[in-house]
LOGULUM-353309 format. One record per residue (C-alpha): residue number from 1; x, y, z. Coordinates in Angstrom, 1 decimal. Layout:
# residues N
SITE    k      xx      yy      zz
SITE  NUM       X       Y       Z
...
END
This chain:
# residues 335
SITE    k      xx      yy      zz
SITE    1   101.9    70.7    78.9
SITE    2   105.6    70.0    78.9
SITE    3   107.6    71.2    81.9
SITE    4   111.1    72.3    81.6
SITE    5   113.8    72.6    83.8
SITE    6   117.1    74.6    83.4
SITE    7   117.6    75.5    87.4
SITE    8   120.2    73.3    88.9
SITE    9   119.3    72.5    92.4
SITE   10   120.4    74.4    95.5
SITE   11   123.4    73.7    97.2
SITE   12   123.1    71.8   100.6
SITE   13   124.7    73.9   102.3
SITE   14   123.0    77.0   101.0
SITE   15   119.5    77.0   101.7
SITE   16   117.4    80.1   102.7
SITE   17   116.8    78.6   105.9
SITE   18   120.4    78.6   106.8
SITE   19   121.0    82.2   105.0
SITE   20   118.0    83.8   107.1
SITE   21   118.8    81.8   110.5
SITE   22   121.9    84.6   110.7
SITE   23   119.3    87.2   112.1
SITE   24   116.4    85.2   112.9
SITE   25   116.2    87.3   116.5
SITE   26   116.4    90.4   114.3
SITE   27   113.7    89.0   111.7
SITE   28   111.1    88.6   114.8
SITE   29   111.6    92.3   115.6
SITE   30   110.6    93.2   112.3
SITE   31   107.7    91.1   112.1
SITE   32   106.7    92.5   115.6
SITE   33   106.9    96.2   114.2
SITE   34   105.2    95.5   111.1
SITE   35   102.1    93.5   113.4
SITE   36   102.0    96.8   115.4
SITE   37   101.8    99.5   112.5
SITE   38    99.5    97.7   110.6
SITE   39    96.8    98.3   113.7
SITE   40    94.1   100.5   112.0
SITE   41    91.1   101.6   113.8
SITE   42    89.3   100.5   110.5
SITE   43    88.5    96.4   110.5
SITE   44    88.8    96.0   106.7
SITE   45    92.0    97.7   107.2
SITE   46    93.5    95.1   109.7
SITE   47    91.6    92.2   108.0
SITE   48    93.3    92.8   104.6
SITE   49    96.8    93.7   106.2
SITE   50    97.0    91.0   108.1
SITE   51    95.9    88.6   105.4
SITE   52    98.7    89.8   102.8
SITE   53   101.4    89.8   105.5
SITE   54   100.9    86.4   106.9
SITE   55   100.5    84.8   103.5
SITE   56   104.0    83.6   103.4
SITE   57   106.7    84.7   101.2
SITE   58   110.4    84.7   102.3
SITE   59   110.7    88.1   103.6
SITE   60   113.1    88.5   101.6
SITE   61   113.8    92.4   101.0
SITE   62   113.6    93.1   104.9
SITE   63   115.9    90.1   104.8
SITE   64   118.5    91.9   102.4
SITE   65   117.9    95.1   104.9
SITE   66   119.3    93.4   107.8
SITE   67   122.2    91.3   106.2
SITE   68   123.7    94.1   104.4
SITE   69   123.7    96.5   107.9
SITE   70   125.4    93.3   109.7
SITE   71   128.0    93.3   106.8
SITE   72   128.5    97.1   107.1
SITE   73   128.9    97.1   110.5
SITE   74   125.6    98.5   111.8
SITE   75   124.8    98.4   115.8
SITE   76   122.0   100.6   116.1
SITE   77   118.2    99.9   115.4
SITE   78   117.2   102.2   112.6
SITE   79   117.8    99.0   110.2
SITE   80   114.6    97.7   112.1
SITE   81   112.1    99.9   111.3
SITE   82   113.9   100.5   107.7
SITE   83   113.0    96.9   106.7
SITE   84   109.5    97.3   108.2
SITE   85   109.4    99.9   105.8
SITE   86   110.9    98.1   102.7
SITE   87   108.1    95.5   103.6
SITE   88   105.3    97.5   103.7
SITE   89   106.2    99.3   100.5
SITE   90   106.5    95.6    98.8
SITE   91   103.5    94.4   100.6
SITE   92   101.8    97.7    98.8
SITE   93   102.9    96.5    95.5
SITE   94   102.0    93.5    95.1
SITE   95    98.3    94.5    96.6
SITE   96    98.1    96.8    93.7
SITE   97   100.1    94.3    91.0
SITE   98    97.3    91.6    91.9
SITE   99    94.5    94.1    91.2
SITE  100    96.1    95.6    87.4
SITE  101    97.1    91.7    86.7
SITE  102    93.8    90.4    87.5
SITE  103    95.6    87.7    89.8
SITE  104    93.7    85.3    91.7
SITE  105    96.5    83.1    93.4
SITE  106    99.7    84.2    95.3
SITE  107   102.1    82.2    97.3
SITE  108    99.0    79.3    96.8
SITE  109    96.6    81.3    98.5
SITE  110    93.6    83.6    97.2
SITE  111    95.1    86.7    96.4
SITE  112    93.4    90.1    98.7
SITE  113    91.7    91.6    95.4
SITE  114    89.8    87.6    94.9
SITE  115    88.4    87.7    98.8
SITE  116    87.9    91.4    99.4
SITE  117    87.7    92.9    95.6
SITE  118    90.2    95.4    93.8
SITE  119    89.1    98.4    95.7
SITE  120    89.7    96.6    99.0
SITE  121    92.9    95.8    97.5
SITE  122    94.3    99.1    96.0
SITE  123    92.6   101.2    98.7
SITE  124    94.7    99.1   102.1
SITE  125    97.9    99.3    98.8
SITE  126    97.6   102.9    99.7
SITE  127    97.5   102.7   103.5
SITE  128   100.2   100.5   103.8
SITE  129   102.7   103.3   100.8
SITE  130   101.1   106.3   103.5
SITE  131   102.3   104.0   106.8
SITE  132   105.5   103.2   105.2
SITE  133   106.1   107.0   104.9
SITE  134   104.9   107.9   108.3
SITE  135   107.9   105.4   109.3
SITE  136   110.1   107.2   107.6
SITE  137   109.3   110.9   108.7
SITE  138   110.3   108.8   112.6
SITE  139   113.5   108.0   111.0
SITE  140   114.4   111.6   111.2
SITE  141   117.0   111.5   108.3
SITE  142   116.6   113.2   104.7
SITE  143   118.8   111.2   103.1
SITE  144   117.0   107.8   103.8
SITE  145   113.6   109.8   102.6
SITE  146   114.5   111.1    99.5
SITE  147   116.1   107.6    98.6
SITE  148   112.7   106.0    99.7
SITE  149   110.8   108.4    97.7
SITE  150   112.7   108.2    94.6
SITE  151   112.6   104.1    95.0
SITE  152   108.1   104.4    95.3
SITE  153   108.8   106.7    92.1
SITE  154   110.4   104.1    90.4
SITE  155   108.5   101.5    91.1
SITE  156   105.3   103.0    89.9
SITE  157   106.9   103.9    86.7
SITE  158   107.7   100.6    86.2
SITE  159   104.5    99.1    86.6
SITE  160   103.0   101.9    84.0
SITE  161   106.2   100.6    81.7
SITE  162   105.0    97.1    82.0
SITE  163   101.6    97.8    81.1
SITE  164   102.5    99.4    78.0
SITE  165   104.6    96.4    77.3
SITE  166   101.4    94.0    77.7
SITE  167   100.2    92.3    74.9
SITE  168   103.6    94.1    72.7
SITE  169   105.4    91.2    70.9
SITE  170   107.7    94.0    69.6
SITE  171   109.1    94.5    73.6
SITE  172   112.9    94.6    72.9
SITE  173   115.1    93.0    75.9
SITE  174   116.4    96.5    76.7
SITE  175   112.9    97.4    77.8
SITE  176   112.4    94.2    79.6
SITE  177   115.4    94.7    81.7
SITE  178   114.4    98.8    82.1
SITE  179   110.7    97.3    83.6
SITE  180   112.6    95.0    85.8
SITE  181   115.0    97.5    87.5
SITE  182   112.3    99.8    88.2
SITE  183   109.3    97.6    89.0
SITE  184   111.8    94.8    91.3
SITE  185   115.3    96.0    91.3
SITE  186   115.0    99.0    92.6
SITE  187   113.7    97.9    96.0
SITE  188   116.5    96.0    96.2
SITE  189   119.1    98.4    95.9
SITE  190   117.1   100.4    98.5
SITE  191   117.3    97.6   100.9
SITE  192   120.8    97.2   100.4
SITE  193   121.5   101.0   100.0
SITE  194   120.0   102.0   103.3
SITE  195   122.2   100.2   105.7
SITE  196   124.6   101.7   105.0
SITE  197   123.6   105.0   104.6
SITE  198   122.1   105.1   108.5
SITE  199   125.5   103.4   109.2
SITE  200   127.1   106.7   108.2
SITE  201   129.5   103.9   105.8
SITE  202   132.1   105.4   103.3
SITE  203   130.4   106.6    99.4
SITE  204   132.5   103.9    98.3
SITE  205   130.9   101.2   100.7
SITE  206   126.9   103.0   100.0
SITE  207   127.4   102.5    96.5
SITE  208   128.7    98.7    96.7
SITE  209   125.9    98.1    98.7
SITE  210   123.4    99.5    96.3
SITE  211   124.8    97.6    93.4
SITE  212   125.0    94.6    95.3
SITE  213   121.2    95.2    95.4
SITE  214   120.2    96.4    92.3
SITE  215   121.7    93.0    90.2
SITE  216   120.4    90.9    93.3
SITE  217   117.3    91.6    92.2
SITE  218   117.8    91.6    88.6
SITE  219   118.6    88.3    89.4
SITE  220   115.8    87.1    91.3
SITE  221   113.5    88.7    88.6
SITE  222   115.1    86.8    85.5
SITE  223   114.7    84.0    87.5
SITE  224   111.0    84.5    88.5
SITE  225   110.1    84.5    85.1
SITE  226   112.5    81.4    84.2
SITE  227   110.0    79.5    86.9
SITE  228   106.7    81.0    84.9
SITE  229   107.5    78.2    82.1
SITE  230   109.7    75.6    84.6
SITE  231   108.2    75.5    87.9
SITE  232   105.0    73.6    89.3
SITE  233   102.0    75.9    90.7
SITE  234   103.1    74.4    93.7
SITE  235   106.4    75.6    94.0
SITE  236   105.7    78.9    92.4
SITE  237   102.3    79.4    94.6
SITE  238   100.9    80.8    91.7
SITE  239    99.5    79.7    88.0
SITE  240   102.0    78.1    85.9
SITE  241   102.1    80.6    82.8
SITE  242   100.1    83.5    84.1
SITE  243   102.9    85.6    82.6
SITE  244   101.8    84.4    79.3
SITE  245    98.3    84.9    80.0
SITE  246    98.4    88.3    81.0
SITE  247   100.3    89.1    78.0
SITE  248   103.7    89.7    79.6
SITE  249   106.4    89.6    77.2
SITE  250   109.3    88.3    79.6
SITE  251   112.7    87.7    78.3
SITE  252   112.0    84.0    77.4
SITE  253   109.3    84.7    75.2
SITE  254   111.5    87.6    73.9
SITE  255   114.7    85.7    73.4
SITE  256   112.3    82.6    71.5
SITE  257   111.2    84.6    69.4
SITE  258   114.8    86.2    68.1
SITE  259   115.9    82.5    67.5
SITE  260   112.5    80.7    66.9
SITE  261   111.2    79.7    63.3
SITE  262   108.9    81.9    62.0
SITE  263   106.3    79.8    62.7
SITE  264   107.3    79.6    66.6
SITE  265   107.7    83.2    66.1
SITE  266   103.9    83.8    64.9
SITE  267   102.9    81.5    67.7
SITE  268   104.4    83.4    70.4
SITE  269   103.6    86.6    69.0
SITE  270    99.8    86.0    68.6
SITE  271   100.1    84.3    72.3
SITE  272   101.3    87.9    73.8
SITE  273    98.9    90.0    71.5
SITE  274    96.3    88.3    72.8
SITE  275    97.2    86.5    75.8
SITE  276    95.6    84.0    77.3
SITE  277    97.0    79.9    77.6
SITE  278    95.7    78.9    74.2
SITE  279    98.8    78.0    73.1
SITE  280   101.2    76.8    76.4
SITE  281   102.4    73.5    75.0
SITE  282   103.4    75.7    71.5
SITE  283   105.0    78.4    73.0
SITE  284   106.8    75.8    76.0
SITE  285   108.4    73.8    73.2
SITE  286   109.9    77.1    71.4
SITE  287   111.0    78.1    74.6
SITE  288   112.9    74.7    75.1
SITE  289   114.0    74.3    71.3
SITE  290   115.6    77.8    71.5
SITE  291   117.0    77.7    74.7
SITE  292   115.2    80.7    75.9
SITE  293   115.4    79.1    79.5
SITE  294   119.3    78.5    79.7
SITE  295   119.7    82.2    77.8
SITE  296   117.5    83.8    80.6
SITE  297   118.9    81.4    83.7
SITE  298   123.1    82.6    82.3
SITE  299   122.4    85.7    82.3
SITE  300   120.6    85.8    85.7
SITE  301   123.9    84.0    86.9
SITE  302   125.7    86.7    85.5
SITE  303   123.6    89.2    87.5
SITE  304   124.7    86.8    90.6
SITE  305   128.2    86.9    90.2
SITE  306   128.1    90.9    89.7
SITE  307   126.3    91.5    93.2
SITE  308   129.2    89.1    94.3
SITE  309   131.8    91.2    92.6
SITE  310   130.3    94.4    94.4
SITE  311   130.8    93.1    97.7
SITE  312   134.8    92.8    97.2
SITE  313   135.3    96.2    99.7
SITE  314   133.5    95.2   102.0
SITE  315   135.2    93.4   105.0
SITE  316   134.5    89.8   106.0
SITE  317   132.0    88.2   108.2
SITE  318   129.6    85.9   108.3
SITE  319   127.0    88.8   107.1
SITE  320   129.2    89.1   103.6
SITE  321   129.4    85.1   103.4
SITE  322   125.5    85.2   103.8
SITE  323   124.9    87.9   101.3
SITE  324   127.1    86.0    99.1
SITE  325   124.9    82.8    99.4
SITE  326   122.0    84.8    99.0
SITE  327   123.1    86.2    95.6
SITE  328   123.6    82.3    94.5
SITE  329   120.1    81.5    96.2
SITE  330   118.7    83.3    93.7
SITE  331   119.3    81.5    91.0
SITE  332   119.2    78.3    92.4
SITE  333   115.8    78.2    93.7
SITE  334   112.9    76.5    92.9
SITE  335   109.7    79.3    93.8
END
């Protein structure tokens, strides 16, 4: 199979290492909260949790949580527990994503639903959605649960939109991008959103901060499918082209088949309707004779440079600087 590369590689001085080490104390104090509500009197309950939440991944939405109430000013602790919260409601998502997708690999380890079985899987998805929303109740603020609410909402929605848009060669990239707000984005925003709405900040502030969110992870999403046709399984920590087996039609197929021949086009189409890896080294040299890769890694820049723009009101500090390099992380990166 032929591996292509459009990514250009991270700056030196911007690694996520050096973006995360700016609340690294803070970071432990989520992951110390999240240890402690995950205790459930039921073993399965705690063997599952655990398992998920020490599996790796970058943390990154609890991450976003306490950057953005650094960059806002923040000096309380709600921001804690909030991206505890965010976590869980992730951690809850991809539990029941790896069960709908049939996944059996996730950050290169065996993914809950292949060691314990999808009703393991989706049953803990719910404890971790109801513990999440027992943390919030302690919150004691209405405005932080209705945003919480709505963003669960959303998300489910958006996992029912992509799973109407399986195995549909017809998906425009309008209804790609809808799927990717709701089913990634909008976590995001919520992460970002929520600092400064326990921070009591200014409208004008709340909603840069949510916007800063919502195309931050517009961003990371275009570029999480770039890496589906670019990336080694060992970077990604999953299958190289499992979005292509499943039937996913992400906005590289999408855009390779508006500029493809028609026989590229047929390929890729019959590839979605049907899914499976049949024809990877077919559909991987459309995507690179169309440019589906650069299409879908300019416009994730573009996403980049918007949750860059959103942060012009709000003052600086090393919190600002870091959510700047953040928003360029995410396009830069390599899994």
């Amino acid at each position: 199979m032929q591996k292509a590369c459009c990514i250009k590689e991270p700056d030196a001085y911007v690694t996520f290492e050096s973006i995360r080490a700016l609340v690294l104390d803070e970071m432990d104090a989520v992951n110390l909260i999240i240890k402690d509500r995950l205790a459930s009197e039921v073993v399965l309950v705690n063997q599952l949790g655990q398992y998920i939440i020490s599996s790796g991944g970058k943390r990154l939405r609890p991450l976003l949580t306490l950057l953005c109430a650094g960059a806002v000013g923040y000096r309380q602790k709600n921001h804690i527990n909030l991206a505890a919260i965010i976590e869980f409601i992730h951690t809850a998502t991809l539990l029941h994503d790896d069960v709908v997708d049939a996944s059996e690999l996730r950050r290169g380890k065996k993914t809950a639903n292949s060691v314990w079985g999808n009703e393991a899987s989706v049953l803990v998805g719910d404890f971790l959605y109801s513990r999440a929303f027992q943390m919030m109740v302690e919150i004691k603020d209405l405005k932080v649960m209705s945003i919480l609410a709505e963003t669960t909402n959303t998300i489910a929605e958006g996992e029912v939109m992509q799973l109407l848009n399986c195995n549909d060669a017809n998906t425009t990239e309008a209804s790609y991008l809808k799927v990717i707000y709701s089913k990634t984005a909008k976590l995001f925003e919520a992460a970002s959103q929520l600092s400064a709405v326990v921070n009591n900040s200014s409208a004008e502030e709340e909603k840069a901060m949510a916007a800063y969110g919502r195309y931050l992870g517009t961003s990371f999403q275009l570029i999480d499918d770039v890496l589906d046709y670019s990336a080694s399984a060992e970077e990604m920590g999953k299958n190289v082209g499992d979005d292509l087996a499943e039937g996913k039609p992400t906005l590289p197929l999408i855009f390779a088949m508006r500029k493809g021949t028609p026989e590229q086009v047929e390929i890729i189409r019959q590839s979605i309707e049907q899914g499976g890896l049949e024809n990877i080294d077919t559909v991987m040299s459309a995507i690179i004779s169309t440019g589906a890769l650069k299409y879908t890694t300019d416009l994730a820049w573009k996403e980049s440079q918007k949750a860059i723009d959103a942060l012009s009101i709000i003052p600086e500090s090393p919190y600002k600087q870091a959510l700047i390099s953040l928003a360029e992380f995410s396009v830069t990166r390599s899994n």
